[in-house]
N, C-alpha and C positions, 0 to 999 in steps of 0.2 A: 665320234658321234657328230662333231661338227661339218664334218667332209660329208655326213652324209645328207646336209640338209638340202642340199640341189638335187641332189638324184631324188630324193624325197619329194619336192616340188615337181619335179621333172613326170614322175609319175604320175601325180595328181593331175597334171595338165594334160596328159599323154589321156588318162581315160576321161578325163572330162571334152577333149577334143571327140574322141572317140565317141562317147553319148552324143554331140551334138550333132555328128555325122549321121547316127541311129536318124535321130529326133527327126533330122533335116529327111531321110530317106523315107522313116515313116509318113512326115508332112507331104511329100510330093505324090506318095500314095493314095492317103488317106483323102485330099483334096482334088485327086483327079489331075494331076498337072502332067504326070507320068501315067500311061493307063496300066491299071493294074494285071490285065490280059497280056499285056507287050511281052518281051523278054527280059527286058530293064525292070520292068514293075514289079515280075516273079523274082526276080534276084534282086531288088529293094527288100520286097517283103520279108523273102528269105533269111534276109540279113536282120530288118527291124522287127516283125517278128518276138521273135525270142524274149526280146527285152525287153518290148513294151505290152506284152499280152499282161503280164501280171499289172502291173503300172494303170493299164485301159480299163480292167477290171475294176479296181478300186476307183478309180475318177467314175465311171458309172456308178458303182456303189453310192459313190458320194452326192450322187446328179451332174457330175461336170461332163462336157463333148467326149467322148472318147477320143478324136479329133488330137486335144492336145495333151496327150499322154506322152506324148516323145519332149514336149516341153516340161513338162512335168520331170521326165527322166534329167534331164538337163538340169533344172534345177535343184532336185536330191544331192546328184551329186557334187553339183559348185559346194551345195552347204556341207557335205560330208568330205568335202577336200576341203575348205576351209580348217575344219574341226580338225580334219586328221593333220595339215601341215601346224595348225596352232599348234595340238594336244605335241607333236615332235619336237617343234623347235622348244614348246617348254622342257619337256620330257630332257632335253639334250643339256640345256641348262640349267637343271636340276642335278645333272649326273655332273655339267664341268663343276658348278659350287660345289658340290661333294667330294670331288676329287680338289679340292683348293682349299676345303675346311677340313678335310681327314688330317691333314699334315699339321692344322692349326692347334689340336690338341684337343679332351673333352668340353671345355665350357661352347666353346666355336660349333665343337659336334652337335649340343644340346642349342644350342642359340639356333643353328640351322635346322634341327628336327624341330624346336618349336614352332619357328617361321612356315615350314613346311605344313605344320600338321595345320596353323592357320590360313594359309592361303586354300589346300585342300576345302576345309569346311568354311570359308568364305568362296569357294567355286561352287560346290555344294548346296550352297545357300543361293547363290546365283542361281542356279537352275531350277530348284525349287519355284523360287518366284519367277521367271519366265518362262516355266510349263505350267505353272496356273492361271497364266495369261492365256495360253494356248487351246487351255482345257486338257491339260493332263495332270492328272492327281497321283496320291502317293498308292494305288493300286495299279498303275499304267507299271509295264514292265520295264521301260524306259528312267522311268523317274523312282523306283523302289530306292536305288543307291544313296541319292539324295535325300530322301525320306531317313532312310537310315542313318545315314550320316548327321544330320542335323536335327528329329526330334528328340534327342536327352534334350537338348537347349532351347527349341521353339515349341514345344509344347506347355513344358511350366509357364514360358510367360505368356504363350496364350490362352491360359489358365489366369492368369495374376491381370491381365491387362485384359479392357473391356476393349470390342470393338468399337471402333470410331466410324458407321455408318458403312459401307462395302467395302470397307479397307480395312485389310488385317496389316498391322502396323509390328506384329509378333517376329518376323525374317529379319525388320531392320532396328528391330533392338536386341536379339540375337546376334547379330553383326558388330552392335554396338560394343556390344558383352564381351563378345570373342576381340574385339579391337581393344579394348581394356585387359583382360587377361592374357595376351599377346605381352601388351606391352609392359604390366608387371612383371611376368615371367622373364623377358629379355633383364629388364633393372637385375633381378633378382639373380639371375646367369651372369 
């Protein structure tokens, strides 16, 4: 799993090079720098195209240029190559602890499932609160998992706890909760 974190990377950059090539083909288009009549402008478009009609749609929807939908593409994917080399390289050291606590016996197995199930619903909880930042709530299809994941625990106490003015204070005494319960369970292991 470890050998494969370069190829891994390797790829994230390979299509994210790729998007920017789109982006850059569509901009030369879109801007007139290339004419879109030429031979070069139909086989730009040809190319960009594809990718960025869905992309142009949605920036319209929203009121933005159609103009910088190729940039738009560029930047999805930086953040969805981000995400996907984090989500691996953790994913991979999760799997080496596992293969290094199997041998250690059950308390080690249970000490590691604990920690696991903590950082989970502490990532969980992350997200939560930076998709209500964003304007996405727990009916967005994105953010359900989080939702699920952590109302048994932010709901009673934002039930139990008033709010303090536009801040809901409920995610980081959930946190607080889960960091205590963490760390009995380990004494306790």
């Amino acid at each position: 799993m470890l050998a494969l974190q370069p190829v891994v990377r390797l790829v994230v950059f390979a299509v994210f090079a790729l998007a920017l090539l789109v982006a850059l083909a569509q901009w030369l288009v879109r801007t007139r720098r290339v004419s879109p009549i030429s031979l070069l402008g139909r086989a730009l478009r040809a190319l960009s195209d594809p990718v960025t009609r869905p992309i142009e749609r949605r920036v319209v929807a929203a009121g933005g240029n159609p103009v910088h939908s190729g940039w738009w593409l560029v930047i999805g994917v930086a953040v969805a190559g981000v995400v996907v080399v984090s989500l691996f390289e953790w994913l991979s050291g999760v799997v080496y602890e596992l293969s290094l606590v199997a041998g250690a016996g059950p308390r080690a197995l249970a000490a590691f499932g604990v920690t696991l199930v903590y950082h989970i619903l502490v990532i969980a909880l992350a997200v939560r609160i930076i998709g209500t930042w964003v304007g996405m709530f727990q009916y967005s299809r994105w953010m359900r998992p989080a939702y699920l994941l952590t109302d048994w625990l932010v709901e009673p106490i934002r039930r139990a706890m008033p709010q303090m003015g536009m801040f809901d204070w409920s995610p980081v005494v959930a946190w607080l909760v889960l960091w205590v319960l963490e760390q009995l369970l380990l004494r306790v292991i």
